[in-house]
Residue, then its C-alpha position, 0 to 999 in steps of 0.5 A: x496445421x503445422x507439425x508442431x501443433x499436429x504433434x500437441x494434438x497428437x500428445x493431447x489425444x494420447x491423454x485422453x485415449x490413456x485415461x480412457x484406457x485406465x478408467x476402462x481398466x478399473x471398471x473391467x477388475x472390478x466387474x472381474x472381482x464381482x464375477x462368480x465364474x473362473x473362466x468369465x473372471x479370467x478373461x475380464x482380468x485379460x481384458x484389464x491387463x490388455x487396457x492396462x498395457x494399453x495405457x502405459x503406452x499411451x502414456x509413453x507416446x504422450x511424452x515421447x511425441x512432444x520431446x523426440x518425435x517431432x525432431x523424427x518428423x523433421x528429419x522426413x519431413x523437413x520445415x518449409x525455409x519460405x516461413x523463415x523469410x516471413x520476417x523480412x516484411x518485419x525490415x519496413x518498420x524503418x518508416x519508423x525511424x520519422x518519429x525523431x520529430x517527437x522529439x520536441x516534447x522535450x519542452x514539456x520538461x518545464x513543468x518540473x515547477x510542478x515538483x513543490x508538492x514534495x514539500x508536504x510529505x505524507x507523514x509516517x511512524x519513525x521505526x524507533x516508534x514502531x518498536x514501542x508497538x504492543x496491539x494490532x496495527x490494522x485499524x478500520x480504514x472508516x475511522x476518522x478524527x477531527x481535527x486538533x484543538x490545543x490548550x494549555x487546559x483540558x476539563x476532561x471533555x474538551x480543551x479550554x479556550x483552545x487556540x493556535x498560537x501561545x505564550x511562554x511559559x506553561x506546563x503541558x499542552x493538549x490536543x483534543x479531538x472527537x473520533x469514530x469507527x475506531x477499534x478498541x485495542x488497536x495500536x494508536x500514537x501521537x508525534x509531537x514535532x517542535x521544527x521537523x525534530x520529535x520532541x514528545x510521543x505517546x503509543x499506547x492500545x486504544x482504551x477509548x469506545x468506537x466513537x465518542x468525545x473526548x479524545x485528546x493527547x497530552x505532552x508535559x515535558x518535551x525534549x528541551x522544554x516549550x521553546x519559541x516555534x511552530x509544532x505540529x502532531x501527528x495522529x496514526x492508527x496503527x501505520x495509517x496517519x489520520x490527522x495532523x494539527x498545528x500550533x505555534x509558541x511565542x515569546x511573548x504575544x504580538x499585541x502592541x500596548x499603546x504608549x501615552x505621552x503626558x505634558x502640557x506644551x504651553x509657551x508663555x509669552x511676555x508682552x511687554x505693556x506700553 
């Protein structure tokens, strides 16, 4: 044991002798207070200062050990230098220096190729949208929802002839969606993106039950009106995004009608008779 463990153990039991004395304090004052004779009671008061005074030492020699007694037991008792040379052993981990030939892992920069599914970003709420926020935001981490089912009619239960690609014009576009394990209240929203810019929102408490049929969104009048493109919606739970759909919009749809030709290419020749 070196003396600096021999000093903690010397501090702890310190301690440990001062509760001892406290408690042994406490006990002696009160048997002094429950005794019916003068002279029996003042020497168990006595006896209570004595283990009072005893504590207070104890106490004292438990923080005097640690921060000025050890320097006192050095200057007797001076630490042997030979530890210090203990660390010269630390000199032959210069082997070490031979791993430079890991440095050929280098070549296992190539699969920076495995970069590309940074090109399917987690969608997340923009903070304008956040702002808008009126209910809870901590959903039931089980909700789910189905995926997006888009029409350009909806009959209260589910989207009309739902498909992904469609013809200009309309009026409005709906997404429908079956859910479950949701909670009523909780702050829910719908993104509506035309080509990566936010053209439509809704954010709102969930007003529907923990489960059911029927869900849908709606967008009637994005910024710029329908316009030729791809969109895609969003659907969070409070901050969790939990399905996204998408559709396109055409001009007009890419069904070729056939192209008839009429004519009679008949020739007519004159032979003469003999």
């Amino acid at each position: 044991m070196d003396i600096r463990s021999f000093v903690l153990v010397l501090s702890l039991l310190s301690i440990i002798g001062a509760y001892i004395a406290i408690r042994s304090a406490i006990k002696t004052m009160q048997i002094a207070r429950k005794s019916s004779f003068y002279s029996l009671r003042r020497r168990q008061n006595a006896s209570a200062l004595r283990l009072f005074v005893l504590f207070l030492f104890l106490v004292g020699l438990a923080f005097w050990l640690p921060f000025y007694g050890e320097p006192v037991i050095y200057v007797y008792y001076p630490p042997s230098p030979t530890a210090s040379m203990t660390p010269t052993i630390t000199m032959t981990p210069t082997i070490t220096m031979t791993p430079t030939l890991t440095l050929i892992p280098s070549l296992t920069n190539t699969p920076s190729i495995t970069d590309t599914p940074t090109i399917t970003p987690t969608p997340s709420l923009p903070d304008s949208i956040i702002t808008f926020f009126s209910g809870p935001v901590t959903p039931n981490p089980d909700a789910i929802f189905t995926s997006i089912q888009f029409s350009t009619e909806f009959d209260g239960l589910n989207p009309i002839d739902p498909r992904t690609s469609f013809e200009l014009p309309f009026q409005s576009m709906y997404g429908g969606f079956d859910y479950n394990n949701t909670i009523p209240g909780v702050q829910w929203t719908a993104l509506w993106y035309h080509e990566g810019k936010l053209i439509c929102y809704e954010t709102k408490p969930w007003d529907g039950g923990t489960g059911g049929i029927g869900g849908y969104t709606e967008c009637a009048e994005p910024i710029g009106g329908w316009q030729p493109g791809q969109y895609e919606v969003q659907i969070f739970m409070g901050y969790e995004w939990k399905v996204v759909g998408r559709f396109s919009v055409l001009d007009t749809l890419s069904t070729p009608t056939p192209t008839a030709t009429f004519g009679n290419s008949q020739t007519v020749i004159d032979t003469p008779t003999p």
